[in-house]
C-alpha positions in Angstrom: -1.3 -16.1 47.9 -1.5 -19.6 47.0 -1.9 -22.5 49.2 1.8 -24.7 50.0 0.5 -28.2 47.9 1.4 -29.6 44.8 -0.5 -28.2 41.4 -1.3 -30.4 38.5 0.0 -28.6 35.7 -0.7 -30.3 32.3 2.7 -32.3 31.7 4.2 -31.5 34.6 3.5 -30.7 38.4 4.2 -28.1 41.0 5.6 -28.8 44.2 7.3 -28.2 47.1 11.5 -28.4 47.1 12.8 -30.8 49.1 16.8 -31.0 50.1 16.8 -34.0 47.8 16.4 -30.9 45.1 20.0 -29.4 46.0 21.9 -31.8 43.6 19.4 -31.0 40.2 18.8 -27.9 41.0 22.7 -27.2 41.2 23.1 -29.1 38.0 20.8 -26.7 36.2 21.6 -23.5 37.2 25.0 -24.3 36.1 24.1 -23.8 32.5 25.4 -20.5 30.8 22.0 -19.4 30.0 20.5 -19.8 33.4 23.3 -17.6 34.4 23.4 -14.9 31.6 19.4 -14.4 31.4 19.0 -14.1 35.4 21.9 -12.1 37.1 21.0 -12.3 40.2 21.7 -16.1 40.6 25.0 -17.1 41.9 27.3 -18.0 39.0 29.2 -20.4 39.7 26.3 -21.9 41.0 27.1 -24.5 43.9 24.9 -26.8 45.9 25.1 -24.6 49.0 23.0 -22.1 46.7 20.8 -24.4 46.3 20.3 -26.0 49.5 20.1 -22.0 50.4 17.0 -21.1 47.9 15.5 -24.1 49.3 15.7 -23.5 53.1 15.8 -19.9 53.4 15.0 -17.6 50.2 12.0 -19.4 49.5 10.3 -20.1 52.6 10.7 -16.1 52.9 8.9 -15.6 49.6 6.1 -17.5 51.1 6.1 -15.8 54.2 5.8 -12.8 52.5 3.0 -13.6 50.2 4.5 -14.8 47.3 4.7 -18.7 46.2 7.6 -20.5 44.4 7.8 -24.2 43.4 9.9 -26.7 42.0 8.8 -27.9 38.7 9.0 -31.5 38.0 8.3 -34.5 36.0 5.1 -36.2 37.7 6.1 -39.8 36.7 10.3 -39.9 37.4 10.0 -36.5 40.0 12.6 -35.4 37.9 13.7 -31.5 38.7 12.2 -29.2 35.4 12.9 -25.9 36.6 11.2 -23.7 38.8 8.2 -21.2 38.7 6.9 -18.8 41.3 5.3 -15.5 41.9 6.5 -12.2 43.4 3.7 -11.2 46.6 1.3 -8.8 45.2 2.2 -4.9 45.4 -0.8 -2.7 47.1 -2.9 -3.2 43.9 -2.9 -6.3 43.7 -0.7 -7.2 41.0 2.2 -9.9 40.7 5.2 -11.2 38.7 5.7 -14.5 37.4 9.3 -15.6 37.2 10.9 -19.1 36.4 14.0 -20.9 34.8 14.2 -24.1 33.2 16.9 -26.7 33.2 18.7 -27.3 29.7 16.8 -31.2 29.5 13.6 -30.0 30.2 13.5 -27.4 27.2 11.6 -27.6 23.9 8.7 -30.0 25.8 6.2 -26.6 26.7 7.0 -27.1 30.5 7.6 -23.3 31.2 4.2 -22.9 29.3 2.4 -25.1 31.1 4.0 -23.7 34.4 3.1 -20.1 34.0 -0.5 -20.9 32.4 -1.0 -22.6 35.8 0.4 -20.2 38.1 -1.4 -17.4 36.2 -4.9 -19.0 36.6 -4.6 -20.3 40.3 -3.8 -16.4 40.9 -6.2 -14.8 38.9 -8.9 -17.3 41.0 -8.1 -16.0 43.8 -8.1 -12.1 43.1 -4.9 -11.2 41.7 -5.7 -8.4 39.2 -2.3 -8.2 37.0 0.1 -10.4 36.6 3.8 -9.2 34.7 6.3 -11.5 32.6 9.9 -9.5 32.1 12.8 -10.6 30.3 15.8 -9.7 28.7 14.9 -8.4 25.0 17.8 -10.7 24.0 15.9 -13.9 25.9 13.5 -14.5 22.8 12.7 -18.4 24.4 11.2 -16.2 27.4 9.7 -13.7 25.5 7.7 -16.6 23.6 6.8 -18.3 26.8 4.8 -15.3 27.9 2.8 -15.0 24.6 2.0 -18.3 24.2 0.7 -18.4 28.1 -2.0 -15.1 27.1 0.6 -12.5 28.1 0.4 -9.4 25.7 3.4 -7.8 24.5 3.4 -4.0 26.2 6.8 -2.6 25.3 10.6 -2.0 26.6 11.7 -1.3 30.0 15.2 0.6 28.8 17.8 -0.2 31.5 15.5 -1.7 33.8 17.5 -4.8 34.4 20.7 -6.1 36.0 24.0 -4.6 34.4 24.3 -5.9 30.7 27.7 -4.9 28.7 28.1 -1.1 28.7 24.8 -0.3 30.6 21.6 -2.1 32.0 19.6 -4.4 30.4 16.9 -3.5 28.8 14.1 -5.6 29.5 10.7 -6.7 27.6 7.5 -6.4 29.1 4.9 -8.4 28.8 1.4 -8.3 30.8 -1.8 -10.4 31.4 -4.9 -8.8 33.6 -7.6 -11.2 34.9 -9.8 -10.4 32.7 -7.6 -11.0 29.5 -8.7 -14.7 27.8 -5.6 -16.0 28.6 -5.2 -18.3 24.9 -2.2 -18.3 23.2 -1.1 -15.2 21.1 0.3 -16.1 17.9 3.2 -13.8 16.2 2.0 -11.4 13.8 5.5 -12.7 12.0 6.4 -16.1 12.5 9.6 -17.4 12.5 11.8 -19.4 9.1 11.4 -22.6 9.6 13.9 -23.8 12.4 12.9 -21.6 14.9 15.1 -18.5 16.0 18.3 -18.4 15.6 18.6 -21.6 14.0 16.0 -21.1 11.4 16.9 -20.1 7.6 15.1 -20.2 4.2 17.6 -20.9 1.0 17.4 -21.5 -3.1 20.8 -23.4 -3.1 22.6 -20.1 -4.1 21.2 -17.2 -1.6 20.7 -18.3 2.4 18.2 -16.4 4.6 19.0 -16.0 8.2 18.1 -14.3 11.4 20.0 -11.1 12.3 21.9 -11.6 15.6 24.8 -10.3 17.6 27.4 -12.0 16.2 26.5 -9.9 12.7 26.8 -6.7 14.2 30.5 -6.5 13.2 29.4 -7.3 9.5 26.5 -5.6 9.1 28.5 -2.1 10.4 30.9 -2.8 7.9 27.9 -3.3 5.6 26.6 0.4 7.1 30.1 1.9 6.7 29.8 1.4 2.3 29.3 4.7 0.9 26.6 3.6 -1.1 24.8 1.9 1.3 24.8 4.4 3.4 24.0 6.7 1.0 20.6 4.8 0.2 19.3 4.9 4.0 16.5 7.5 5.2 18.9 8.5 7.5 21.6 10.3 6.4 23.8 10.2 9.6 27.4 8.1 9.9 26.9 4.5 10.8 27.6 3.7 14.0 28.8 0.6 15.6 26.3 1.2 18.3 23.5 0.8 15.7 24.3 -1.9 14.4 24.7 -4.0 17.6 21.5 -2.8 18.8 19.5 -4.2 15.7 21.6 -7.4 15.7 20.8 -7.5 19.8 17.2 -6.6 19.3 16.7 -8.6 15.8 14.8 -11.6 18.0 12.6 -9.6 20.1 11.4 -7.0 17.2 10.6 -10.2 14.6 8.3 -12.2 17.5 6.8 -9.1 18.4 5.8 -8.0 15.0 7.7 -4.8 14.9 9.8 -5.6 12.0 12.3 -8.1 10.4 16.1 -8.1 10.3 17.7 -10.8 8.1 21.5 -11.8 7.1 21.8 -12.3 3.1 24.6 -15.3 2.8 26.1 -17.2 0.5 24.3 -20.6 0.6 27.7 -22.4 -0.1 30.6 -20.6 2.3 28.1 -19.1 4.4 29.5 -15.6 4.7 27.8 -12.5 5.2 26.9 -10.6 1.7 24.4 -8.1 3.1 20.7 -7.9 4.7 17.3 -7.5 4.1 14.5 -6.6 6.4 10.8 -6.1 6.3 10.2 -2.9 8.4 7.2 -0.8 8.7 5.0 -3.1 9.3 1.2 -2.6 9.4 -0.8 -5.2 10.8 -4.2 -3.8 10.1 -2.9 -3.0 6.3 -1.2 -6.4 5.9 1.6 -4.3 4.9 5.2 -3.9 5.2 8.2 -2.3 3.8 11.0 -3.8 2.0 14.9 -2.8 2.6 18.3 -4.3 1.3 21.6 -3.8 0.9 24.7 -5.8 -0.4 28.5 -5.7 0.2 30.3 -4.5 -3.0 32.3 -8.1 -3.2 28.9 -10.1 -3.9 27.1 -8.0 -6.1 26.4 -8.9 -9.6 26.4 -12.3 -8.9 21.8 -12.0 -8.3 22.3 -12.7 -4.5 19.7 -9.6 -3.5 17.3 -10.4 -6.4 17.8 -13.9 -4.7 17.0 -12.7 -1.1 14.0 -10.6 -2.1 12.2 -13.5 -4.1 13.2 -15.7 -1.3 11.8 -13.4 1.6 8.8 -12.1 -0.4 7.4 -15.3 -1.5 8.0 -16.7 2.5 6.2 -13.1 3.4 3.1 -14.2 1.5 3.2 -17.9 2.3 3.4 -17.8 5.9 2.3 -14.4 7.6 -1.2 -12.5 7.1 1.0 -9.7 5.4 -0.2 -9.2 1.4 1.4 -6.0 0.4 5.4 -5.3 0.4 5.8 -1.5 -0.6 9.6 -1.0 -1.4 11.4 2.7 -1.9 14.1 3.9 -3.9 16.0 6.5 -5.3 15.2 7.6 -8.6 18.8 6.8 -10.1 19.0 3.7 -8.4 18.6 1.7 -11.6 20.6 -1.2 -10.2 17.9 -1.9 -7.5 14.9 -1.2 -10.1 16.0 -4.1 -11.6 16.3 -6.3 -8.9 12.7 -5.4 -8.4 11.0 -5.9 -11.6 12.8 -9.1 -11.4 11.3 -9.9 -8.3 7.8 -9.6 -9.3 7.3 -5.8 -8.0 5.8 -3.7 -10.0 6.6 0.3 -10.4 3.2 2.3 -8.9 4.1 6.5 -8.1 6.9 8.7 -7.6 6.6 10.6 -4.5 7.8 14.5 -5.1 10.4 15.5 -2.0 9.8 12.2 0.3 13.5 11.7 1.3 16.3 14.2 3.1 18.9 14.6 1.0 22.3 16.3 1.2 22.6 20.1 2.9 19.1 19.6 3.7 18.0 18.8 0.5 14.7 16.4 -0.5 14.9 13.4 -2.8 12.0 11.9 -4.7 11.3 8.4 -4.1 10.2 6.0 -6.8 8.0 3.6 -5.0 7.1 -0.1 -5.9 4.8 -2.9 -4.6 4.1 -6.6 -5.2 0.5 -8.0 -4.1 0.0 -11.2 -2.8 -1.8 -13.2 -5.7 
């Protein structure tokens, strides 16, 4: 596919591995994440496994029409990470695959890489060219839209074993006739990045839904009240809630929708969650949701959250309509509401299943973005 010499690749280079490789390239596949993102490298990770991939797995890719490379630093030849591509199936499309070394991340090198690889393919008549990882790998999954690679859904149990099942895997694709820039996120991270990144007022915290919340946000699910205000009327389920904490990365950077913790700003703790779902790009629209554990409410926290979230919404995404639903007797979340700016527009006759197969008005407010 591609020729066996070095590629110039913005701030970094492609090469050839050398044995001198074994000993960085050991070092860096010993990292956890190396090891939990791609399955099928040897964990623990030794420098026979590397001095293996080196003299015998990749010389085979190569022979078979594929290409792999070390990725490196072209002023110290400092090991990166590597990048390569699977041979082209009988259509002529490829993969692109790589890993980077923890001290190489943050600096766009896995950007730069696949950019690289991606364009040296395409110039030489490969017609497709796939990015898959793990929906819980969001660093991946922003690799491939910042190198042109368009977001085409989820591969469900495609992937290596994961917990209880297979993984399920995101796909992302770029065709040679695709421009190739950057795609930027219809919803953009707080500031801080994911899962680091929070917004606050001092009182309420904002942060990114993940795993570790599925616990409390079940329990959250579980409250009669709370469960009694969803669209869905069935039981909570553990099994939910750890597939919206596992998924919360993924569905924010791909515009789908937005799952966010509600915490006290001074302990910390989990009080409840907000999320913008719904969304509709074309619209600027979305839909707002909350919810709040019984043993922080009246203390403003949601009215808090919403203002918080809203106001973010409007500052930093295209989106200028939130649209939020609720029960005609919820008077307790009317207020938080109005006090949030939104502004009472229709009541919609039969909208929501009730009980016994019942149907439940729903009072529906918006706010605009001025």
């Amino acid at each position: 596919m591609l020729p066996q010499e070095a590629i110039p690749a913005g701030p970094v280079v492609l090469r050839l591995p050398t044995e001198g490789d074994a000993d960085q390239i050991a070092r860096a596949c010993s990292d956890p994440e190396i090891a939990r993102f791609i399955p099928f490298i040897p964990s623990p990770y030794t420098w026979d496994d590397a001095l293996t991939w080196i003299t015998k797995t990749l010389p085979a890719m190569w022979e078979n029409g594929g290409a792999g490379f070390v990725v490196a630093d072209p002023g110290t030849d400092e090991v990166l990470g590597t990048a390569g591509l699977q041979p082209p199936d009988r259509f002529g499309a490829s993969e692109v695959g790589y890993w980077l070394a923890p001290w190489a991340r943050g600096r766009g090198v896995a950007t730069a890489a696949v950019r690289t690889l991606a364009e040296r393919a395409f110039a030489l008549g490969v017609s497709r060219i796939a990015l898959l990882a793990n929906v819980e790998n969001v660093a991946s999954q922003q690799v491939a839209l910042r190198s042109g690679f368009a977001y085409e859904g989820v591969l469900r149990g495609a992937g290596a074993p994961w917990g209880r099942g297979h993984a399920d895997i995101a796909a992302f694709g770029r065709v040679s006739t695709d421009p190739g820039d950057p795609i930027t996120p219809f919803l953009p991270f707080f500031p801080g990045g994911f899962p680091g990144g929070s917004l606050t007022d001092g009182v309420a915290r904002l942060t990114p839904l993940t795993a570790a919340d599925a616990g409390d946000l079940f329990a959250l699910a579980s409250v009669p009240d709370v469960m009694d205000s969803h669209v869905s009327l069935a039981r909570a389920e553990y099994a939910v809630s750890e597939l919206i904490c596992r998924y919360a990365g993924h569905r924010w950077l791909t515009g789908q929708r937005l799952d966010v913790a509600i915490r006290d700003a001074r302990t910390g703790e989990f009080a409840g969650d907000i999320q913008l779902t719904g969304v509709v790009p074309p619209l600027g629209q979305a839909m707002l949701g909350y919810s709040l554990l019984p043993a922080f409410r009246g203390r403003g926290l949601v009215t808090r959250a919403v203002t918080l979230l809203t106001d973010w919404a409007f500052g930093h995404t295209p989106l200028r309509r939130i649209v939020a639903g609720t029960k005609t007797g919820n008077t307790a979340s009317h207020r938080v509401l109005e006090r949030a700016g939104f502004t009472r527009e229709h009541l919609v006759r039969g909208l929501l299943p009730g009980p016994g197969g019942t149907r439940v008005d729903d009072l529906q407010w918006a706010r605009t973005r001025d």
